[in-house]
C-alpha positions in Angstrom: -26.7 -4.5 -9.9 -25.5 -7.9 -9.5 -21.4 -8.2 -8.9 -19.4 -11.1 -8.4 -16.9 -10.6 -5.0 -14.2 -12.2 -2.9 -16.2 -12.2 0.5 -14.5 -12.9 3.7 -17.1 -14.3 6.0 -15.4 -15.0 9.3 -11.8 -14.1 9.9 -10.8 -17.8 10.2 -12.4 -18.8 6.7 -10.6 -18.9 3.2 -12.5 -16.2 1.0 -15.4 -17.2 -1.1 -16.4 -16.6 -4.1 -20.5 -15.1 -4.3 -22.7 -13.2 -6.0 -24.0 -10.0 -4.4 -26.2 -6.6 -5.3 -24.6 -3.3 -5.1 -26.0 -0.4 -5.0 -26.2 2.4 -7.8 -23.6 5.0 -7.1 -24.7 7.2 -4.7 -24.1 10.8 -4.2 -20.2 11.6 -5.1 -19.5 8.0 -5.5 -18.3 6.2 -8.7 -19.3 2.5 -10.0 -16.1 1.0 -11.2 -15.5 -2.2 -13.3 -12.6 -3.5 -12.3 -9.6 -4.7 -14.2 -7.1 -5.5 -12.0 -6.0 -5.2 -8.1 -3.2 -5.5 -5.9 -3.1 -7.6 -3.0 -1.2 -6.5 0.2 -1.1 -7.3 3.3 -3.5 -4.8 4.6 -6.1 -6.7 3.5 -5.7 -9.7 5.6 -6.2 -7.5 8.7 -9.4 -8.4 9.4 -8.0 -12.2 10.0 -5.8 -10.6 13.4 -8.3 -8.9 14.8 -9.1 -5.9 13.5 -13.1 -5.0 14.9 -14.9 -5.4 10.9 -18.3 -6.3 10.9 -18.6 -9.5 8.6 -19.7 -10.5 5.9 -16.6 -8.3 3.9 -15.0 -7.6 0.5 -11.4 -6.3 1.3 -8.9 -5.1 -1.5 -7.6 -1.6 -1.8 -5.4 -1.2 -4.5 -8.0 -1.1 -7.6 -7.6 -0.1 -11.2 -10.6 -0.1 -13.3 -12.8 2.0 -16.0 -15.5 4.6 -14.6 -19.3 2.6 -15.9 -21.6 5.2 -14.3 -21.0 8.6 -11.7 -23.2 9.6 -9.0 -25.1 13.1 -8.3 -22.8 15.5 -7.3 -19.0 14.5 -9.3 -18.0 16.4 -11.8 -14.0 15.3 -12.8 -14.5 12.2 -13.4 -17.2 10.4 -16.3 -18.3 6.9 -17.3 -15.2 5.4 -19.5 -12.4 7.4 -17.4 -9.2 5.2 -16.5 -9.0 4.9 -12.7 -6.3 4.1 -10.1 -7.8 3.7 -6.0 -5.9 4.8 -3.8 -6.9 5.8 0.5 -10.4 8.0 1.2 -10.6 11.4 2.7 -12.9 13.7 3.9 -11.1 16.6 1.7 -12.6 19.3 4.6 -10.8 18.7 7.6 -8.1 20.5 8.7 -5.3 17.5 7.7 -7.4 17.4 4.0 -6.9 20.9 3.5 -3.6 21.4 4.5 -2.2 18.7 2.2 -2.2 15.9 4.7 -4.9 13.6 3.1 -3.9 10.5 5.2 -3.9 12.2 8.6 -8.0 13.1 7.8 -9.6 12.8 10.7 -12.3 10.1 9.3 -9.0 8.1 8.3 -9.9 5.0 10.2 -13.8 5.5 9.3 -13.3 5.6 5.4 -10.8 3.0 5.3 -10.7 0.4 8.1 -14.1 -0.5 8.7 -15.3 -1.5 5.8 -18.8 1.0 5.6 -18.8 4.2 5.2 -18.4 7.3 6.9 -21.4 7.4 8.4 -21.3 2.8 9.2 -24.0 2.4 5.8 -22.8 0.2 3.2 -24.0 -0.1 -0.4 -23.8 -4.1 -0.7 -26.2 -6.9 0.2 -25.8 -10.9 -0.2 -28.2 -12.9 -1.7 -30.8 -13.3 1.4 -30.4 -9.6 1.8 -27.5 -9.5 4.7 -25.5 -6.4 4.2 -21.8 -6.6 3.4 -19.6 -4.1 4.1 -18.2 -3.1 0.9 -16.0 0.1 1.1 -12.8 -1.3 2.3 -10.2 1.9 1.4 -13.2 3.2 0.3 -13.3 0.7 -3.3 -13.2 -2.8 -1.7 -11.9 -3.7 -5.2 -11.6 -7.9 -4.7 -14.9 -7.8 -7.0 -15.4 -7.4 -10.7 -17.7 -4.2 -9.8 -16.8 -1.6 -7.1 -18.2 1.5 -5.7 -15.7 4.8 -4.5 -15.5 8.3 -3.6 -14.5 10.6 -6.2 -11.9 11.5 -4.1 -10.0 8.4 -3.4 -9.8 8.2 -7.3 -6.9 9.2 -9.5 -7.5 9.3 -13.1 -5.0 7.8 -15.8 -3.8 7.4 -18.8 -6.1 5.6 -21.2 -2.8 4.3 -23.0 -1.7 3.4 -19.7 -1.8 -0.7 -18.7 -4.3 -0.5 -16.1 -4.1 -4.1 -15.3 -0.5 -3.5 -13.7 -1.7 -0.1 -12.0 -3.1 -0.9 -9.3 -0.7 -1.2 -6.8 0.2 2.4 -7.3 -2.7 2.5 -4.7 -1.0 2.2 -1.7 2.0 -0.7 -1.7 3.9 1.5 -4.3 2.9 4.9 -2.5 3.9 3.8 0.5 7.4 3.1 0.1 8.2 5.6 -2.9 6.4 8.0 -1.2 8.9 7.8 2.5 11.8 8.6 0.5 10.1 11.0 -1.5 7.7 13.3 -0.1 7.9 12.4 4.1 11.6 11.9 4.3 13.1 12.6 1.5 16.6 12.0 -0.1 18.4 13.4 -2.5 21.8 12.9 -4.0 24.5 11.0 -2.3 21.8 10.6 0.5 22.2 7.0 2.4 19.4 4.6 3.0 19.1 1.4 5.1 15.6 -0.9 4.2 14.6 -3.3 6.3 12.3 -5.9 4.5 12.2 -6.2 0.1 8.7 -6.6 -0.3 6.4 -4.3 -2.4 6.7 -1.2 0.4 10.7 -2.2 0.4 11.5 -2.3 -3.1 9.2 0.8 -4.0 11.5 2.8 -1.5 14.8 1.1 -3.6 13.7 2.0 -6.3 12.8 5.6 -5.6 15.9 6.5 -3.6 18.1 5.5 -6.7 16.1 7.6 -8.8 16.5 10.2 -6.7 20.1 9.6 -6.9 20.9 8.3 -3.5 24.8 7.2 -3.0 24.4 4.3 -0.3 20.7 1.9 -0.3 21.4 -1.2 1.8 18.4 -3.8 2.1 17.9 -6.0 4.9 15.5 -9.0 4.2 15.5 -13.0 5.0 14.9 -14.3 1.6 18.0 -14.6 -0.5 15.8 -14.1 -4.1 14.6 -10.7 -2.7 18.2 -9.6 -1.6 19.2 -10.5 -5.2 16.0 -8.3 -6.4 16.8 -5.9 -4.2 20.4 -5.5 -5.9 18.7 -5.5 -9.4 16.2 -2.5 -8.8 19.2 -0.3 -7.7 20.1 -1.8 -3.8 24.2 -1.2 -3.3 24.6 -4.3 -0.7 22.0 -6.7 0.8 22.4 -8.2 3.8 20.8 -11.5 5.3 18.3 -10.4 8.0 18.8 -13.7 9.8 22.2 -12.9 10.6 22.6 -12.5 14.5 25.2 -9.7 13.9 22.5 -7.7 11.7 22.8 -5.1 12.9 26.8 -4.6 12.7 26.7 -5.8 9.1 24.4 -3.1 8.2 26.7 -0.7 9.6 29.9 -2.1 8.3 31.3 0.8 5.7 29.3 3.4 7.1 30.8 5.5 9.3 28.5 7.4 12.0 25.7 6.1 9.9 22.5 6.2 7.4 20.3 9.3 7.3 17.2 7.1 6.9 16.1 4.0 8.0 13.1 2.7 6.8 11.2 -0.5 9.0 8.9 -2.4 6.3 8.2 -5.4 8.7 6.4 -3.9 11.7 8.8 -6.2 14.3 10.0 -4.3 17.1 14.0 -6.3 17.1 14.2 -4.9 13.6 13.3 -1.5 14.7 16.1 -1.0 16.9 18.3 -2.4 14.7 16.9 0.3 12.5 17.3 3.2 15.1 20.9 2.4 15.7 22.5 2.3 12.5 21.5 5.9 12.1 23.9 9.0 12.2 22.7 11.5 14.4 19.8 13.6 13.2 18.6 10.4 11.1 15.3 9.4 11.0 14.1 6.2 11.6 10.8 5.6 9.5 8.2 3.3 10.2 5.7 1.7 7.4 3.7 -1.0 8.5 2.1 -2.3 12.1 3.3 -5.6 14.3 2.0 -7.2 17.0 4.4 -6.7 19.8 5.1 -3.5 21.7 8.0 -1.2 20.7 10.7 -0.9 23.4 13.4 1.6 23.2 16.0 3.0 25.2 16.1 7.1 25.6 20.0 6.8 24.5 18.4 5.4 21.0 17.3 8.8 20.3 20.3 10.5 21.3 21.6 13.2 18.9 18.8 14.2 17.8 17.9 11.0 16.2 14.2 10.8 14.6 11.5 8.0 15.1 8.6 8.1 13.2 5.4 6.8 11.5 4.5 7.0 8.3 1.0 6.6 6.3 0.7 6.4 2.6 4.3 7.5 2.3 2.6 10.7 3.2 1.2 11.4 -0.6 -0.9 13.1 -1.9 -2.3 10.6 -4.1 -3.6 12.6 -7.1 0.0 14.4 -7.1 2.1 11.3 -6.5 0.4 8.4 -8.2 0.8 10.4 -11.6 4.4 11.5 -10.7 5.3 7.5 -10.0 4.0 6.4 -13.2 6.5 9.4 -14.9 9.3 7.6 -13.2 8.1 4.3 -14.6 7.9 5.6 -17.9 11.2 7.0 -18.0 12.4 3.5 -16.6 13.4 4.9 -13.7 11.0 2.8 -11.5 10.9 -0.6 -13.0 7.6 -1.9 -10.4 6.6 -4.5 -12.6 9.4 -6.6 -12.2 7.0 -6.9 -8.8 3.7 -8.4 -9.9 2.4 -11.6 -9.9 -1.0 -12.3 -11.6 -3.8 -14.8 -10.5 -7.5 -14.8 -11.3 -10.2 -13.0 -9.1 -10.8 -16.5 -7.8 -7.3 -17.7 -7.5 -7.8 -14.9 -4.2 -6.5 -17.6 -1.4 -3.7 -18.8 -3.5 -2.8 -14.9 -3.6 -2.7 -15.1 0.3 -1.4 -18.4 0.4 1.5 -17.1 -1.4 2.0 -13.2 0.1 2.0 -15.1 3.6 5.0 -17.6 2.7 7.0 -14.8 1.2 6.8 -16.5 -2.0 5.4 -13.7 -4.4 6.3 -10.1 -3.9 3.0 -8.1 -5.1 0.3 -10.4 -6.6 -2.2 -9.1 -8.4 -5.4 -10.1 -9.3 -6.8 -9.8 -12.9 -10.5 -9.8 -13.6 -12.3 -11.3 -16.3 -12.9 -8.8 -19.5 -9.6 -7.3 -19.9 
């Protein structure tokens, strides 16, 4: 069939709009339409290097309505509610014990852009192929193929055009604080960075009734957020005594600190304004090597990474959206919406820190 995507062509180019022809679904795969999708920062890996073959549709946090199932699934059906989240095999040993996002053919599924086996279901209009399975979905297109797997199925009285981030930003940071690490009550939190991953772990940890949650971030209007979604004290990341100021009131420290930024100053800071035992958890990648001192893991302190907040996501994706609708995870106060096309002003936008979690709404709602 003939889709309309967001193709990135070389990693230097601003996306472009095109027409291309995807294939019908093939065997356990499902043809979404889409509604809406989140943008993150993910997705503009490909621009720093990350080996994708090009042409490429990014975009992995997709909610949409099931048009047509391939041979072989049987829980999902043509007009089922959707939410895409990461792929899996589902039969390696990681799958089957629970660990979806340590399957083996992680990086295969997800970060190349084809599938599993490097085929991809997508072709421009002089025939090129495209890879197309970003995540599995590569949802920036107003038609998408998936696994059945990497789908969660929602609510049909459910907004679907907000749901999307659930995916991955909103899985990621809920799901550190809980599910990989998780608090409880009068547990003590420091975050580094309020963006979606950030504010998804605030948010969680107060509603799971956690005493102490101090966020760390450069831009005054997400320390304010921050504060609103349950934060006890914010503190300017900018400061040169950072560090000390996270610490101030805290005694011999936080039990978790969670790095959103991927900079390897702010994960020291992170690793030494924990008590001992804490764990220091990392979310997201940077470019610069991590340096640490043996004493920085003194007393039995933790460092560690984390991948999809460790979720399962047909478990956790559901158990999110309870929160939410008990008003106990407020994530749309997150979202900013633009049109499919409006795809570099999303970037433009994520890049300057000026939008927390755009989203992208497609035509037909």
């Amino acid at each position: 069939m003939r889709i309309e995507a967001a193709v990135l062509r070389k990693p230097d180019q601003p996306f472009e709009m095109a027409h291309l022809e995807l294939d019908e679904p093939g065997f356990g795969e499902v043809l979404v339409r889409a509604v809406a999708s989140g943008v993150c920062h993910t997705d503009f890996l490909p621009r720093k290097g990350l080996p994708v073959t090009m042409p490429l549709v990014v975009g992995h946090e997709g909610a949409g309505v099931v048009e047509a199932v391939g041979p072989g699934v049987t829980g999902l059906a043509p007009g089922d509610h959707v939410v895409a989240s990461f792929d899996s095999c589902g039969r390696c040993p990681a799958c089957l014990s629970g660990r979806p996002n340590a399957c083996t053919g992680f990086h295969a599924r997800n970060l190349t852009g084809r599938r599993a086996d490097g085929s991809t279901g997508a072709r421009d209009a002089d025939g090129t192929a495209v890879s197309a399975r970003w995540f599995g979905q590569s949802c920036f297109a107003d038609h998408w193929l998936a696994t059945e797997r990497n789908l969660v199925p929602v609510g049909k009285d459910l907004p679907l055009d907000k749901l999307g981030p659930f995916g991955c930003g909103l899985q990621t940071g809920a799901g550190a604080v809980l599910v990989a690490v998780p608090v409880g009550p009068g547990a003590s939190l420091a975050v580094y960075g309020a963006g979606t991953l950030g504010l998804a772990a605030v948010m969680a940890a107060r509603a799971a009734g956690a005493a102490d949650i101090t966020v760390v971030d450069l831009h005054p209007a997400r320390r304010q957020l921050a504060l609103e979604l349950g934060a006890t004290r914010a503190v300017d990341g900018a400061d040169p005594d950072v560090t000390e100021r996270v610490r101030d009131g805290r005694g011999e420290g936080y039990d978790l600190a969670l790095d959103t930024t991927g900079r390897s100053s702010v994960v020291r800071s992170a690793l030494a304004v924990l008590r001992p035992r804490g764990t220091c958890a990392l979310v997201a990648t940077g470019g610069d090597d991590l340096v640490i001192p043996p004493r920085a893991l003194t007393a039995g302190r933790t460092l560690t990474y984390l991948l999809e907040g460790d979720a399962v996501p047909q478990v956790f994706i559901p158990r999110l959206i309870r929160l939410w609708q008990d008003g106990r995870f407020p994530f749309e106060r997150l979202l900013t919406t633009y049109p499919l096309a409006g795809i570099n002003d999303a970037e433009r936008d994520t890049t300057a820190g000026t939008v927390v979690k755009p989203v992208l709404v497609h035509r037909g709602l």
